[in-house]
N, C-alpha and C positions, 0 to 999 in steps of 0.2 A: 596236673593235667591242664590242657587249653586252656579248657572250660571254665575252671576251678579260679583259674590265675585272671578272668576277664571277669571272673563276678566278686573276684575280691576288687579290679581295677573299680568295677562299677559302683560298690560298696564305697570303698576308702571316699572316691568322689564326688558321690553322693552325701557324704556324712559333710564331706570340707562345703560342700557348695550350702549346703543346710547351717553348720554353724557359721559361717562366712555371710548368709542372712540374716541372723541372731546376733552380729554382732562381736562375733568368738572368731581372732583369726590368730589364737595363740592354737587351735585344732591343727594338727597335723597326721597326714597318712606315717601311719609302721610300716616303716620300710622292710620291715622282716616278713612281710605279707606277698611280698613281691620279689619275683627274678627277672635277669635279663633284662629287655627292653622295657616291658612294664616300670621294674627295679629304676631303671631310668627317667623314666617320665613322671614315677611320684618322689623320686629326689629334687628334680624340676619342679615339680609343684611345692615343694617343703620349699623350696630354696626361694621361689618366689613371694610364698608366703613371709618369711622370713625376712626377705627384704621389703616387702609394708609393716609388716608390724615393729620393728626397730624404729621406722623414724614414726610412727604413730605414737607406740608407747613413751618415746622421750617427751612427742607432743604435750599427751596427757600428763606426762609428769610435771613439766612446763608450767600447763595452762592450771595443773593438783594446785601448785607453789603460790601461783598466780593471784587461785581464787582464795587465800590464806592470807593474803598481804604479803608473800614474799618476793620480790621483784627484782632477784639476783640470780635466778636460775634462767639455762640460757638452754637450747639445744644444742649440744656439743659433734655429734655424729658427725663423718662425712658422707654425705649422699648427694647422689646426681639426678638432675630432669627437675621436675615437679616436685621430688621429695626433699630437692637444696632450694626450690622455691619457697616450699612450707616452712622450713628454717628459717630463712631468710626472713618472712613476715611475720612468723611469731617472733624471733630474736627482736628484730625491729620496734615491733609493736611493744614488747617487755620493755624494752630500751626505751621509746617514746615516752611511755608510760611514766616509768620512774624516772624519768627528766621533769616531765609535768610535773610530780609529787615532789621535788628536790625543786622547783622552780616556786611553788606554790607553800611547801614549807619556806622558801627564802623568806619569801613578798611577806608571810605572815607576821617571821621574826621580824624584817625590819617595820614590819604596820605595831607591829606591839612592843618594840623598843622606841619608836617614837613617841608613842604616847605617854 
């Protein structure tokens, strides 16, 4: 019925707007909850979802490696707008990074082969 299919809409949206506050946007609507036009607008929303958390979670993986000493890992994905921004300046920043520490291991050897 109508009714039935606009209080699952209300439901599913509620649930994503709540864990999307929490900090949880691997949360997605069941699409099996939904027909039609509804059907459509929580694909929409999955599909949205979907395209923040992809270049988030490489973030995190990133900056996981980062905080370990590991300064090889890069964001690989392709994404556009603001989400090829965020790439861009952690990619960079990793890369900065381990140029410093390869700059700073240099200076070291040659300080402690001179001596």
């Amino acid at each position: 019925t109508s009714i039935l299919a606009i209080q699952n809409m209300v439901q599913d949206s509620a649930r994503l707007a709540r864990a999307a506050s929490q900090g949880d946007i691997q949360a997605r609507a069941n699409e099996q909850n939904h027909n039609g036009e509804f059907l459509s607008i929580v694909k929409g929303i999955n599909s949205t979802l979907d395209a923040i958390s992809a270049p988030l979670g490489e973030c995190i993986t990133v900056m996981h490696s980062l905080s370990e000493g590991n300064l090889s890992q890069q964001i690989q994905g392709n994404y556009e707008g603001q989400f090829n921004e965020l790439k861009r300046s952690v990619n960079t920043s990793v890369s900065n990074l381990s140029n410093m520490v390869s700059e700073i291991t240099s200076t070291t050897l040659t300080i402690t082969g001179s001596s």
